[in-house]
N, CA, C and O atoms as CSV, one atom per row, in Angstrom:
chain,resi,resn,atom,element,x,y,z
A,1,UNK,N,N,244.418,102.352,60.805
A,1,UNK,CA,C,243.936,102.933,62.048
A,1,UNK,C,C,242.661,103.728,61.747
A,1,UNK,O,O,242.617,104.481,60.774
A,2,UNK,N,N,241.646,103.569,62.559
A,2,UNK,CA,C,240.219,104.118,61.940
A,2,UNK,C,C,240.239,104.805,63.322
A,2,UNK,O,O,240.104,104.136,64.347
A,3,UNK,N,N,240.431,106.305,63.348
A,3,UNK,CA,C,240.037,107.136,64.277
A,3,UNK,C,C,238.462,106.996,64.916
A,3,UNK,O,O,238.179,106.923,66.111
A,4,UNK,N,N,237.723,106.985,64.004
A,4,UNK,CA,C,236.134,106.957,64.583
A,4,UNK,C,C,236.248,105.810,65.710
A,4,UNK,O,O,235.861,106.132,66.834
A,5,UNK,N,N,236.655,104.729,65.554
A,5,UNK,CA,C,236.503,103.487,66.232
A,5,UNK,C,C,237.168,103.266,67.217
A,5,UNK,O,O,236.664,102.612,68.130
A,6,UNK,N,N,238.409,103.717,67.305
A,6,UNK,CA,C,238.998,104.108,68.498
A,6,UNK,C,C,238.518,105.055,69.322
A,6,UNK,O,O,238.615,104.822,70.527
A,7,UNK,N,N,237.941,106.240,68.919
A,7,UNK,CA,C,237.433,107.231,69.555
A,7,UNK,C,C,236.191,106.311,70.265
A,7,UNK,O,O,236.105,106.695,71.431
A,8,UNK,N,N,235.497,105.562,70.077
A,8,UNK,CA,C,234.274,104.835,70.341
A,8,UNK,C,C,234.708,104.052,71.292
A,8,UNK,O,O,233.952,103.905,72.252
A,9,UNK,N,N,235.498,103.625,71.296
A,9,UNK,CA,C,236.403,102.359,72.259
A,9,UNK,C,C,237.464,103.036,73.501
A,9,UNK,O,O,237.816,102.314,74.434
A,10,UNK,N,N,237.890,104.365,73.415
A,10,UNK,CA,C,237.962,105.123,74.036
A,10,UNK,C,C,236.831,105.584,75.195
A,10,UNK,O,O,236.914,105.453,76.417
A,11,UNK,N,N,236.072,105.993,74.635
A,11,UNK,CA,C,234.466,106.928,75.309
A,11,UNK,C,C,234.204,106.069,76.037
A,11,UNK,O,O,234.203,106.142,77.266
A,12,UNK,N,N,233.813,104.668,75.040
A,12,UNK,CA,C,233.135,103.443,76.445
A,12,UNK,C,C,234.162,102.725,77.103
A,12,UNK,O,O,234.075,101.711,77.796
A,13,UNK,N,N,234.948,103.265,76.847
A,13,UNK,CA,C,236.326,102.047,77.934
A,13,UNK,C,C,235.911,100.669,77.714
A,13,UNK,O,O,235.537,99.913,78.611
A,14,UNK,N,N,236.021,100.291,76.097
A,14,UNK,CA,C,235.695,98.778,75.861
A,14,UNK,C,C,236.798,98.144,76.354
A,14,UNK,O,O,237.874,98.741,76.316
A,15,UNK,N,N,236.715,96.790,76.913
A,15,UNK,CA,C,237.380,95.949,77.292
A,15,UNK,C,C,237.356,94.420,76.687
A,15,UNK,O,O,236.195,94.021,76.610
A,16,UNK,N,N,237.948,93.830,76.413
A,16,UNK,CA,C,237.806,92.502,75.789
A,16,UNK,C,C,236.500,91.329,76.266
A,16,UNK,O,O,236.412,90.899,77.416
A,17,UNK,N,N,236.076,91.154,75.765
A,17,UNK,CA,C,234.768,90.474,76.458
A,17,UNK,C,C,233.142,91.373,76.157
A,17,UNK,O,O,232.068,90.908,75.776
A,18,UNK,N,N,233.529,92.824,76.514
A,18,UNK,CA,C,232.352,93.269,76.376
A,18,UNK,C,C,231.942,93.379,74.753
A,18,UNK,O,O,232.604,93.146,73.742
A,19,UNK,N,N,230.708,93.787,74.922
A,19,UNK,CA,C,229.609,93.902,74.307
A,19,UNK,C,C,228.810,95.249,73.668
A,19,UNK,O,O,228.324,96.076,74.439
A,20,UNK,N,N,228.747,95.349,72.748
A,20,UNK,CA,C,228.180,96.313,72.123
A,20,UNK,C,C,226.466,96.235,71.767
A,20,UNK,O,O,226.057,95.396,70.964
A,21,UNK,N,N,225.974,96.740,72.125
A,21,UNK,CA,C,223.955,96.386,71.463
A,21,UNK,C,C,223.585,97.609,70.987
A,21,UNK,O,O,223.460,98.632,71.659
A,22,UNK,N,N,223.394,97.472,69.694
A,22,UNK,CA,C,222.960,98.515,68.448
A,22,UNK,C,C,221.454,98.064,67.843
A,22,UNK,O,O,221.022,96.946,67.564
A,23,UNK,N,N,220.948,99.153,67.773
A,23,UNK,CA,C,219.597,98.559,67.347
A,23,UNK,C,C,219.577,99.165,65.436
A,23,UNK,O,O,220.227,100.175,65.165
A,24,UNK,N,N,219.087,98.706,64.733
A,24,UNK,CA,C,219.677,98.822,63.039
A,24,UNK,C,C,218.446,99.973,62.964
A,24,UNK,O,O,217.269,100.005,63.322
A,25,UNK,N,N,219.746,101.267,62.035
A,25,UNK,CA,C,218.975,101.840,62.253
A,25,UNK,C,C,217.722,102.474,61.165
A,25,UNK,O,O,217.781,101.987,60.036
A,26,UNK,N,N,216.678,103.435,61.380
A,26,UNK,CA,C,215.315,102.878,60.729
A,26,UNK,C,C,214.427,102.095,61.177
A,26,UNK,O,O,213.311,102.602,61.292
A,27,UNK,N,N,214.549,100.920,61.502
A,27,UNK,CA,C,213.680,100.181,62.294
A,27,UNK,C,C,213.665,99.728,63.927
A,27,UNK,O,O,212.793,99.147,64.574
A,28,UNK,N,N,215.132,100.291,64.361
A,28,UNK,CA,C,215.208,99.877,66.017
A,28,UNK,C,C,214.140,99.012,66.655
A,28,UNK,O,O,213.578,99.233,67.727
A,29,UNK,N,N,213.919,97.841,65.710
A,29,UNK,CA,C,213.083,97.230,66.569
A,29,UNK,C,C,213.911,95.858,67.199
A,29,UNK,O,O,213.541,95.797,68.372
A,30,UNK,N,N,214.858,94.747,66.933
A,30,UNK,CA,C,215.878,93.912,67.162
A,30,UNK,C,C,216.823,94.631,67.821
A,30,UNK,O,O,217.164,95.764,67.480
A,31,UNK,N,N,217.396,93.856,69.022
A,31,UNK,CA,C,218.940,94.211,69.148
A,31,UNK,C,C,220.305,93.535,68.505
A,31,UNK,O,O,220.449,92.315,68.588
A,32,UNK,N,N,221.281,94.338,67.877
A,32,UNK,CA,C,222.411,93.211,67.551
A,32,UNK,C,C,223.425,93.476,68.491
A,32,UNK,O,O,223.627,94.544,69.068
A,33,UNK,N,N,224.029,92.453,68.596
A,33,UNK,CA,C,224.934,92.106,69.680
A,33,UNK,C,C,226.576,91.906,68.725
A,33,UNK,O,O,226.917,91.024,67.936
A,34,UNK,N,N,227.444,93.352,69.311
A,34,UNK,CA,C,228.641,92.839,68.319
A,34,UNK,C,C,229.938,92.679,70.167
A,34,UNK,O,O,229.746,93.201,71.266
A,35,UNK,N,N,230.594,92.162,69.905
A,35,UNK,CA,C,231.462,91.352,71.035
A,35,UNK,C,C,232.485,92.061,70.532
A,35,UNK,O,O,232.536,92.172,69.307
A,36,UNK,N,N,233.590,92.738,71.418
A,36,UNK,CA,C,235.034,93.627,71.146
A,36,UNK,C,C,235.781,92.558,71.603
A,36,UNK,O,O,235.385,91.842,72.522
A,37,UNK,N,N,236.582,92.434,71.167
A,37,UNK,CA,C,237.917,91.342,71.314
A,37,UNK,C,C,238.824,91.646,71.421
A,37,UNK,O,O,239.707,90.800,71.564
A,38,UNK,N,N,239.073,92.737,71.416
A,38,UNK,CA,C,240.851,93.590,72.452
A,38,UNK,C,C,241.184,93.816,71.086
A,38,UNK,O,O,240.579,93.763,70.015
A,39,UNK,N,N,242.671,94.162,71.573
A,39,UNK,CA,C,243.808,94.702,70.273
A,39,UNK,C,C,244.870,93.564,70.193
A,39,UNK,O,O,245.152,92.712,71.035
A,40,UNK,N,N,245.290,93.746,69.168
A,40,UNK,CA,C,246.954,93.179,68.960
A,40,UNK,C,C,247.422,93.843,68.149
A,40,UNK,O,O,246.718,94.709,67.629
A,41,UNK,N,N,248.494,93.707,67.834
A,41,UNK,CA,C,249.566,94.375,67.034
A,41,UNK,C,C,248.911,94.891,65.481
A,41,UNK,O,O,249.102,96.048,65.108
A,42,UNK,N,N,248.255,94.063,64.771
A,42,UNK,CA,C,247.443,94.870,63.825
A,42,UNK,C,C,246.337,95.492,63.856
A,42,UNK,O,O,245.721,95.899,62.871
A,43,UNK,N,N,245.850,95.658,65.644
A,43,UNK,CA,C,244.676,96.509,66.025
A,43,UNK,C,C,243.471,95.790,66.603
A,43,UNK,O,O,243.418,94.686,67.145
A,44,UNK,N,N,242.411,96.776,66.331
A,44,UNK,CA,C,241.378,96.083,67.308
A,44,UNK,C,C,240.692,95.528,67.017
A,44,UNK,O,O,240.780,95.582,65.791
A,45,UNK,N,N,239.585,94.646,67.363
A,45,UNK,CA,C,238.967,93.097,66.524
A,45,UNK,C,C,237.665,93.518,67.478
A,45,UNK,O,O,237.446,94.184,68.490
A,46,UNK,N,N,236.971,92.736,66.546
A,46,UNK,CA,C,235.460,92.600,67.034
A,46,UNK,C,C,235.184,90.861,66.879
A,46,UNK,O,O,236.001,89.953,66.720
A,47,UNK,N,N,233.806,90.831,66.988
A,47,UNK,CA,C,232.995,89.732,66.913
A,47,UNK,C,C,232.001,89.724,66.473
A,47,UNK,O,O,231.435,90.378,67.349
A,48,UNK,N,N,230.996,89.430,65.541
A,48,UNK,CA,C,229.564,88.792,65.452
A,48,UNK,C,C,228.957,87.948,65.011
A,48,UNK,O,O,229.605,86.907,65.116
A,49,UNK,N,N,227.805,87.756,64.438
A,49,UNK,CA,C,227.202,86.818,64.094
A,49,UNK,C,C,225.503,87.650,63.409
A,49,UNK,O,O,224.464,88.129,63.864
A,50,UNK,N,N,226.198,87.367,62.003
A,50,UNK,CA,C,224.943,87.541,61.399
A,50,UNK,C,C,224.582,86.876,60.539
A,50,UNK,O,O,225.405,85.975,60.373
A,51,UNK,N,N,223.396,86.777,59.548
A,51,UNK,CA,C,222.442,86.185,58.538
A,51,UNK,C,C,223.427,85.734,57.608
A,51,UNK,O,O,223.675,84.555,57.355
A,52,UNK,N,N,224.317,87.373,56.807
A,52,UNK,CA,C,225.233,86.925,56.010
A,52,UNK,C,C,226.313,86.531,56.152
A,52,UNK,O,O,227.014,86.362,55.155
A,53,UNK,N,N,226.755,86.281,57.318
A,53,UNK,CA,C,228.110,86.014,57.119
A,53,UNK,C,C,228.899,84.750,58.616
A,53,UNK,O,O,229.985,84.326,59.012
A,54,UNK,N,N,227.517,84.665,58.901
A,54,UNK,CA,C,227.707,83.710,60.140
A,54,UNK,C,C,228.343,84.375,61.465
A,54,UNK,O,O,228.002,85.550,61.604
A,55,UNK,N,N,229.318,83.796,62.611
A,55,UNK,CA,C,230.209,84.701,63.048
A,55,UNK,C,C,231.313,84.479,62.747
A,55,UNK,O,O,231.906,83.430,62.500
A,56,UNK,N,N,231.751,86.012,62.777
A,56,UNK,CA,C,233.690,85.842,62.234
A,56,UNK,C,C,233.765,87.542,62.973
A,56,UNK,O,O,232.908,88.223,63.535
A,57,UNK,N,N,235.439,87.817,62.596
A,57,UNK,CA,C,236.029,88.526,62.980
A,57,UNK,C,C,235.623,90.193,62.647
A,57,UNK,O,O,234.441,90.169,62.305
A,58,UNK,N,N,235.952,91.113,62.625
A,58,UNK,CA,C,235.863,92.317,61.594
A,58,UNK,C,C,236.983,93.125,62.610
A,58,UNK,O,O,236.891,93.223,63.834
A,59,UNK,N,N,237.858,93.568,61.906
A,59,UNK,CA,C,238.810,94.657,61.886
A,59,UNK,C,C,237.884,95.767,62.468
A,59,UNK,O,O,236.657,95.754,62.567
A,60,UNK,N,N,238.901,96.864,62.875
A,60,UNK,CA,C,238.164,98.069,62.747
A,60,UNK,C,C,237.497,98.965,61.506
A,60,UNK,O,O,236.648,99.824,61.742
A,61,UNK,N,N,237.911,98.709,60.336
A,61,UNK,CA,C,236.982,99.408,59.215
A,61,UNK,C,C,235.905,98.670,59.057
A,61,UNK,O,O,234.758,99.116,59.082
A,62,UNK,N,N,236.297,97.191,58.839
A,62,UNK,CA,C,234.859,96.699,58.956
A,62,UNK,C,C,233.677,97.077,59.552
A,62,UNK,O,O,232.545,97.242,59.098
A,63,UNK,N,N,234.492,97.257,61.446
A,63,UNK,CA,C,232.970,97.375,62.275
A,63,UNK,C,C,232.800,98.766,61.990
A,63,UNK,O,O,231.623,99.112,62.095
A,64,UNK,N,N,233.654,99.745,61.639
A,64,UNK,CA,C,232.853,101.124,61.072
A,64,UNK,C,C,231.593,100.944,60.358
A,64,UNK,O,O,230.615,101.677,60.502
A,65,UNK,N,N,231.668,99.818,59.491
A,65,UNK,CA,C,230.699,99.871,58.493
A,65,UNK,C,C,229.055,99.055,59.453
A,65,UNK,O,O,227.882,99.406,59.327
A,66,UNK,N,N,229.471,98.246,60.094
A,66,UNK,CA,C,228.616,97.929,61.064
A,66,UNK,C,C,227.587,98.802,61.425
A,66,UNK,O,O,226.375,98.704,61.228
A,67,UNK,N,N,228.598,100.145,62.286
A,67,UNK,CA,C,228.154,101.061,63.384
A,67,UNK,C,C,227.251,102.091,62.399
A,67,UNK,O,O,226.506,102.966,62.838
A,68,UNK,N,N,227.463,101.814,61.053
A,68,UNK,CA,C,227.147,102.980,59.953
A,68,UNK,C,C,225.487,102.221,60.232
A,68,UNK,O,O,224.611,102.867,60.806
A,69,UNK,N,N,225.287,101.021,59.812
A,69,UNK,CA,C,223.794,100.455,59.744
A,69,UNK,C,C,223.210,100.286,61.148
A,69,UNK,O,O,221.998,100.317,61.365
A,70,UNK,N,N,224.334,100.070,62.283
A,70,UNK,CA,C,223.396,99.777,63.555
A,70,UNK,C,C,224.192,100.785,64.493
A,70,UNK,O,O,225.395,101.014,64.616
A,71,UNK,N,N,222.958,101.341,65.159
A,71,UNK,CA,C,223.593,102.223,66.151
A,71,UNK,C,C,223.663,102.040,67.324
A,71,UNK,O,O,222.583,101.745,67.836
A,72,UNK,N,N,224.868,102.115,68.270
A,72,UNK,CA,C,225.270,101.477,69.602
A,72,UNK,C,C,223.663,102.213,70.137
A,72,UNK,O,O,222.891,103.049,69.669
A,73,UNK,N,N,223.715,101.403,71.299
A,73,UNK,CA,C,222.500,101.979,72.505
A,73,UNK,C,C,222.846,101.804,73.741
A,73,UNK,O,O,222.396,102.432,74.700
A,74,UNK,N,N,224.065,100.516,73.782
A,74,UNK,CA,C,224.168,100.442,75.027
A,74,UNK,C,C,225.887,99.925,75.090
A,74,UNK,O,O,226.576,99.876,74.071
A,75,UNK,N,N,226.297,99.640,76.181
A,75,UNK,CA,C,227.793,98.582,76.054
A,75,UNK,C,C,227.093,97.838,77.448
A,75,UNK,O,O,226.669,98.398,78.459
A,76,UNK,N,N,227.131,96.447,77.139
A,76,UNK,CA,C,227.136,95.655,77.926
A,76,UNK,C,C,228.453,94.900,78.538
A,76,UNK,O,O,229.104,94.076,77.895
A,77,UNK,N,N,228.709,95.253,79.706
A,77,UNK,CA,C,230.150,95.194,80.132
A,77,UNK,C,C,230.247,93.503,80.852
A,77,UNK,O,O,229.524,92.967,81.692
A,78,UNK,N,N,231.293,93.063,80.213
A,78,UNK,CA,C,231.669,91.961,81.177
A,78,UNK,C,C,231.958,91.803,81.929
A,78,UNK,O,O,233.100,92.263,81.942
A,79,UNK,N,N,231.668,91.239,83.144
A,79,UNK,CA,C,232.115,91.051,84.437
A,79,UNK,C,C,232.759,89.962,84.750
A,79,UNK,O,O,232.293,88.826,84.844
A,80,UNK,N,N,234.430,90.505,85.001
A,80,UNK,CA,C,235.027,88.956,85.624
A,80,UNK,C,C,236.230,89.595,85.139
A,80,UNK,O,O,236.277,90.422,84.229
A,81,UNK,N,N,237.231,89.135,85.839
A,81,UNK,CA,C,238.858,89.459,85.803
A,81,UNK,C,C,239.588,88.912,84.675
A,81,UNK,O,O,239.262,87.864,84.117
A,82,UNK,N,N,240.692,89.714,84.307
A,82,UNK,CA,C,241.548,89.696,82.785
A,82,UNK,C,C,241.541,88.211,82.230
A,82,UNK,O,O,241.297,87.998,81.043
A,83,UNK,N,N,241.922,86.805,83.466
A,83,UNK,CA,C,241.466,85.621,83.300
A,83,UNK,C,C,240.602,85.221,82.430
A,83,UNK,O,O,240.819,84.772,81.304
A,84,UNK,N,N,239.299,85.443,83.130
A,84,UNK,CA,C,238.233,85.512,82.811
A,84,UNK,C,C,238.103,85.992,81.062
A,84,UNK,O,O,238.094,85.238,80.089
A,85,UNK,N,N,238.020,87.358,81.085
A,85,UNK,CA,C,238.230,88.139,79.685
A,85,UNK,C,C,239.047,87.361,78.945
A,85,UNK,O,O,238.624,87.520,77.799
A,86,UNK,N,N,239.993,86.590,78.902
A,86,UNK,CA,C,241.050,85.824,78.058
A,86,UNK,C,C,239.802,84.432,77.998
A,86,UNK,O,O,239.670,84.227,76.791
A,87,UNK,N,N,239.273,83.864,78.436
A,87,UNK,CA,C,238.726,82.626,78.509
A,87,UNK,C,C,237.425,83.426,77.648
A,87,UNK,O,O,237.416,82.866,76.551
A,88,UNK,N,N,236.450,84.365,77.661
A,88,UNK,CA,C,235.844,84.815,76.884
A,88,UNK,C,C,236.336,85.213,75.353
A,88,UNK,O,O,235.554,85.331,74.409
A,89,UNK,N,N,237.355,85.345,75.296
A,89,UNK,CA,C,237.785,85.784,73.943
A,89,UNK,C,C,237.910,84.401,72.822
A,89,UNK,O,O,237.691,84.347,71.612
A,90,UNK,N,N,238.319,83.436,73.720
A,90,UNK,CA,C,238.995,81.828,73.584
A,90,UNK,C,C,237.332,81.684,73.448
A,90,UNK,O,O,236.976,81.834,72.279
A,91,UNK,N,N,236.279,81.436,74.345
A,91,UNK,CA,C,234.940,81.042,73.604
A,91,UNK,C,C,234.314,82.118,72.153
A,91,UNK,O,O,233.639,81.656,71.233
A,92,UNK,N,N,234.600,83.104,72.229
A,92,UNK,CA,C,234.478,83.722,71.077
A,92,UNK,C,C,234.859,83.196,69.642
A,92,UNK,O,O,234.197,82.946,68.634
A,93,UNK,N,N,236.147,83.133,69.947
A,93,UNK,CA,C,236.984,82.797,68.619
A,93,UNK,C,C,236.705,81.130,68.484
A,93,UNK,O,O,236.911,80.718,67.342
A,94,UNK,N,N,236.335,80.258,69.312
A,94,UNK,CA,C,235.920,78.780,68.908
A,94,UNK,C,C,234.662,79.210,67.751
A,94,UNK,O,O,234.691,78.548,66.714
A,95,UNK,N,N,233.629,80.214,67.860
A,95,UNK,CA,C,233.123,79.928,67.255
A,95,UNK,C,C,232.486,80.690,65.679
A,95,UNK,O,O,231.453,80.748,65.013
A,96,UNK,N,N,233.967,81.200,65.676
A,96,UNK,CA,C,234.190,81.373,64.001
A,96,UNK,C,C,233.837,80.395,63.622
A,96,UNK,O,O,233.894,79.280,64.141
A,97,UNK,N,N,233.190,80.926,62.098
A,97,UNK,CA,C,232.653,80.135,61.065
A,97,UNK,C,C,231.614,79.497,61.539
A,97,UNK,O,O,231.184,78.717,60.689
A,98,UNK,N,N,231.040,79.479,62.479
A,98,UNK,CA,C,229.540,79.187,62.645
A,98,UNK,C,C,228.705,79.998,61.813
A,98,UNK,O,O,228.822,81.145,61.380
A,99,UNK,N,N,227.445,78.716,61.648
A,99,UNK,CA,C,226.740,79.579,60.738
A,99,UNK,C,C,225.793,80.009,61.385
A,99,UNK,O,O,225.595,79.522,62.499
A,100,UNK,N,N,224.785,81.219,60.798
A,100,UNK,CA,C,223.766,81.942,61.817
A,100,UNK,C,C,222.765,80.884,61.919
A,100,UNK,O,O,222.906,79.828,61.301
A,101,UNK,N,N,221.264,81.232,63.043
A,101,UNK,CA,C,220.459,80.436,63.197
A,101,UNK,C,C,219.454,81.535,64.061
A,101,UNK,O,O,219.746,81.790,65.230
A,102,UNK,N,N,218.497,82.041,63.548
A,102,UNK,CA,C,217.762,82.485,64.357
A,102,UNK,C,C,217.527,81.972,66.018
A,102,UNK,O,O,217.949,82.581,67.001
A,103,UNK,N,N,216.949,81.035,66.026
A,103,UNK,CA,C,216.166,80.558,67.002
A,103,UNK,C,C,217.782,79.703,68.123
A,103,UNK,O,O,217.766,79.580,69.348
A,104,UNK,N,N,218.829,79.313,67.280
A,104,UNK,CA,C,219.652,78.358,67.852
A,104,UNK,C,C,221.270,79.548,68.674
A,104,UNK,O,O,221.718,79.730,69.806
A,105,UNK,N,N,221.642,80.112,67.083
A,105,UNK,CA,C,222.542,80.992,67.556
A,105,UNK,C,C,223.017,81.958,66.693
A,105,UNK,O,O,223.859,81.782,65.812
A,106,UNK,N,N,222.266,83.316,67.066
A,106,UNK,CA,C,221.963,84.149,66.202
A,106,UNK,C,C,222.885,85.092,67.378
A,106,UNK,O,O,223.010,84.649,68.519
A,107,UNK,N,N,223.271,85.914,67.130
A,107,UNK,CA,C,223.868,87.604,67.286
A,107,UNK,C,C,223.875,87.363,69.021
A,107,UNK,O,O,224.806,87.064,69.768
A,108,UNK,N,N,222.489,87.618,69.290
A,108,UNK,CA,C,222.725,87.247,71.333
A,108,UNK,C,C,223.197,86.424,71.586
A,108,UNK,O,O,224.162,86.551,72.340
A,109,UNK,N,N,222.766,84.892,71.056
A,109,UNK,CA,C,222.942,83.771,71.955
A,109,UNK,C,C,224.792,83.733,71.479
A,109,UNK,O,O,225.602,83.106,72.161
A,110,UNK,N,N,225.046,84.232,70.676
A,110,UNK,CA,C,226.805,84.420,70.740
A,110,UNK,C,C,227.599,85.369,71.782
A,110,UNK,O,O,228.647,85.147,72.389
A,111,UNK,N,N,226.846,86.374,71.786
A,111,UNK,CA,C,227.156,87.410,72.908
A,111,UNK,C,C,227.196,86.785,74.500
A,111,UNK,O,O,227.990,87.161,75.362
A,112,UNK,N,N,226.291,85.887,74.652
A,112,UNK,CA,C,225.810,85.492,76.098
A,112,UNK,C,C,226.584,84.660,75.916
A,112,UNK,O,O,227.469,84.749,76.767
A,113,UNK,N,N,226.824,83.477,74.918
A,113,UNK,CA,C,227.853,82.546,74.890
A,113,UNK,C,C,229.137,83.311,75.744
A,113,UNK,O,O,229.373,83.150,76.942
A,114,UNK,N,N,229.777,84.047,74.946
A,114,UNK,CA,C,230.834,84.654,75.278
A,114,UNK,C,C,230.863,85.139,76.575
A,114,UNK,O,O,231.908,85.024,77.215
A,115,UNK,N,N,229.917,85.646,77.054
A,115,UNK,CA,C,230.097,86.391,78.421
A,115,UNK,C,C,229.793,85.668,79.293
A,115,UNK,O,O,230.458,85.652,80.328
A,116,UNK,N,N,228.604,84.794,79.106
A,116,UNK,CA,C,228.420,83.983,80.119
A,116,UNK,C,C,229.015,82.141,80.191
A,116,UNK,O,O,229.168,81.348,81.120
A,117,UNK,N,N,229.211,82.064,78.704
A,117,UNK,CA,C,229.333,80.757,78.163
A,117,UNK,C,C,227.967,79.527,78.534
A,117,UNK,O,O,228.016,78.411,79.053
A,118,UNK,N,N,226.697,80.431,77.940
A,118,UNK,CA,C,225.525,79.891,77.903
A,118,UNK,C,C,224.682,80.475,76.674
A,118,UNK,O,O,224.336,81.656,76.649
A,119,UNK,N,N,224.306,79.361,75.427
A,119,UNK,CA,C,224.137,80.184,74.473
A,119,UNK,C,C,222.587,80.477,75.038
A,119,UNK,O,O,222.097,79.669,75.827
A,120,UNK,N,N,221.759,81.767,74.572
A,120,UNK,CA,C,220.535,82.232,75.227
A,120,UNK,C,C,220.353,83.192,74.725
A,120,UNK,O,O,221.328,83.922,74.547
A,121,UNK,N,N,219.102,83.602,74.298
A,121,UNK,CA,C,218.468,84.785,73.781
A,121,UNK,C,C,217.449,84.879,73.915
A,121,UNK,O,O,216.605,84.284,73.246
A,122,UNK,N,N,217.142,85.971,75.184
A,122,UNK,CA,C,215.461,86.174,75.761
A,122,UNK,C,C,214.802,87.245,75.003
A,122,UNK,O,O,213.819,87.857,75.418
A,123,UNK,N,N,215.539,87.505,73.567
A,123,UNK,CA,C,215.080,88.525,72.710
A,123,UNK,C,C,214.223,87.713,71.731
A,123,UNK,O,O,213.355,88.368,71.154
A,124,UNK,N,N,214.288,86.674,71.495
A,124,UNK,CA,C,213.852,85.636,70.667
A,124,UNK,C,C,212.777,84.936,71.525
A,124,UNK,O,O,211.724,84.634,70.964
A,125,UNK,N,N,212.927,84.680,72.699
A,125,UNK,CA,C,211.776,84.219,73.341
A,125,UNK,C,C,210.629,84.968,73.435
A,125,UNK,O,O,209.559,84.512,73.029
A,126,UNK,N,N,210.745,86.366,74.055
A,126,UNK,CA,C,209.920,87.513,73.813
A,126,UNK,C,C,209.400,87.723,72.712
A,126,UNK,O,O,208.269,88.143,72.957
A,127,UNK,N,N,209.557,87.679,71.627
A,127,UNK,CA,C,209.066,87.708,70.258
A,127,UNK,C,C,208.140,86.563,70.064
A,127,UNK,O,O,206.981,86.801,69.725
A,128,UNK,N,N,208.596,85.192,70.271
A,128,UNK,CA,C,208.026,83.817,69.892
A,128,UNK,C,C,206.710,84.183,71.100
A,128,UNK,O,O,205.540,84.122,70.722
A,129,UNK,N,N,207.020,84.526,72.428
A,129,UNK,CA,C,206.037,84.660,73.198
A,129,UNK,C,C,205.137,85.811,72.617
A,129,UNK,O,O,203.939,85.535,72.670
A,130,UNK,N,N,205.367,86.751,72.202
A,130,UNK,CA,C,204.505,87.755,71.560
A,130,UNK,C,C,203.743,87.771,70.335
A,130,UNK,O,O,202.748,88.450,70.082
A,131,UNK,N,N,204.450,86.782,69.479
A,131,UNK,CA,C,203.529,85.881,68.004
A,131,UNK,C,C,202.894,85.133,68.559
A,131,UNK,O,O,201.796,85.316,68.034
A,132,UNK,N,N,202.727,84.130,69.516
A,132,UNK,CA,C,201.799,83.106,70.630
A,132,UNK,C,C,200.629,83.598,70.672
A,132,UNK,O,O,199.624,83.200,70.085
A,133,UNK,N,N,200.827,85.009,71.799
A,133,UNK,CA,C,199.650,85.497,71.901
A,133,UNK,C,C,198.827,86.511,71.498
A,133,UNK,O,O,197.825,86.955,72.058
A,134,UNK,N,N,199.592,86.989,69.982
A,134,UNK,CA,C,199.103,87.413,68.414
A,134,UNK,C,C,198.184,86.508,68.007
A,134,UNK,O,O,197.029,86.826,67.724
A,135,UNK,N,N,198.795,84.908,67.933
A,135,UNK,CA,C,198.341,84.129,67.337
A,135,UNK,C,C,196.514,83.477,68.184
A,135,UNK,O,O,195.455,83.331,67.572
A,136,UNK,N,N,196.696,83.300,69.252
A,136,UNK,CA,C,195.667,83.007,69.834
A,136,UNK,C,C,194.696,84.279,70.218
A,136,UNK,O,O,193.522,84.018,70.481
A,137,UNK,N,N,195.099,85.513,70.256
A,137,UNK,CA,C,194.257,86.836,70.261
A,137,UNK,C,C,193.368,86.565,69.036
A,137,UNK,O,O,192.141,86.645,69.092
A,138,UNK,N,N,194.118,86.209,67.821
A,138,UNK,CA,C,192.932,86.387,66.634
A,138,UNK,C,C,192.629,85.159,66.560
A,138,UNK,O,O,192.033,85.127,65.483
A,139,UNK,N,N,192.627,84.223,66.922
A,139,UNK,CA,C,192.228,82.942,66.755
A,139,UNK,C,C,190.431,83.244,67.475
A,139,UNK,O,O,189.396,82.880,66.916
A,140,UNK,N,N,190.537,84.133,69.075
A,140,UNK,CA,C,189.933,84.189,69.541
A,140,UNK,C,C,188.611,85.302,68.889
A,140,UNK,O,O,187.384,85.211,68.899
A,141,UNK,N,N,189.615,86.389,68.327
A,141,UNK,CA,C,188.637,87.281,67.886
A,141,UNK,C,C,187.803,87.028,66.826
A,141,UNK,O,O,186.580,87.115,66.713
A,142,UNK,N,N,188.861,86.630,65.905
A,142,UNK,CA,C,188.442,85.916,64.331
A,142,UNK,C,C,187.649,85.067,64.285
A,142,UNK,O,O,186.793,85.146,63.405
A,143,UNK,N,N,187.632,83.728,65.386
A,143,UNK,CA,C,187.559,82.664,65.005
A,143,UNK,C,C,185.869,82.371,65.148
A,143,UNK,O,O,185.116,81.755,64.394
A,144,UNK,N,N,185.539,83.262,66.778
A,144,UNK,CA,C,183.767,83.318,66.815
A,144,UNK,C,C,183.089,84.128,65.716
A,144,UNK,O,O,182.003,84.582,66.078
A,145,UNK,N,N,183.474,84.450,64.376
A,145,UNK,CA,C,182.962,84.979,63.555
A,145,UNK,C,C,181.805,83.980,62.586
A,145,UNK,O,O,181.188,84.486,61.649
């Protein structure tokens, strides 16, 4: 039983389905997206999907260690009835052992999977759109040299 984490899950009235967005901290420039997955009898479960480890499960000590490198900013709450929340948990857990993928299905597009069951990440588009017109700014500045 990890008091900190309950106390956390307490405060935000997490519910199965929702969503956690922590930005890592030191650089707060990315959001990560970790997914709460309710309790059962040996406690409370998370979700994510990262670089090292693809997505899989984490206990509550685990995601302590999470919350230690990324710090919540927000809870993104799911919307839709206990149904619903059970059918989100069921797309969650299909996709253990996936491996990460920036651009394909990285940390959001698992989160949105889950909540919306559409993989998508307009955090990744914004970026690719913002190297675009990095890229053609100096093309332009540089290039009449």
């Amino acid at each position: 039983m990890n008091y900190k984490v309950r106390q956390f899950i307490i405060e935000n009235n997490l519910q199965a389905g929702d969503a956690i967005v922590a930005k890592k901290i030191g650089y707060r420039i990315l959001d990560h997206f970790i997914v709460y997955l309710g309790r059962d009898y040996c406690g409370h479960w998370f979700m994510a999907n990262s670089m090292e480890n693809g997505v899989r499960k984490y206990n509550e000590n685990e995601v302590l260690e999470l919350i230690r490198t990324f710090e919540p900013v927000q809870i993104r709450k799911f919307h839709g009835n206990q149904y619903a929340r059970r059918i989100a948990v069921q797309r969650a857990l299909s996709q253990e052992g996936q491996p990460y993928s920036l651009f394909g299905s990285n940390c959001e597009h698992f989160a949105n999977y889950v909540q919306k069951g559409i993989k998508e990440s307009p955090q990744v588009g914004n970026w690719v759109g913002v190297g675009f017109l990095a890229l053609v700014f100096g093309a332009l500045t540089f290039g009449n040299r």
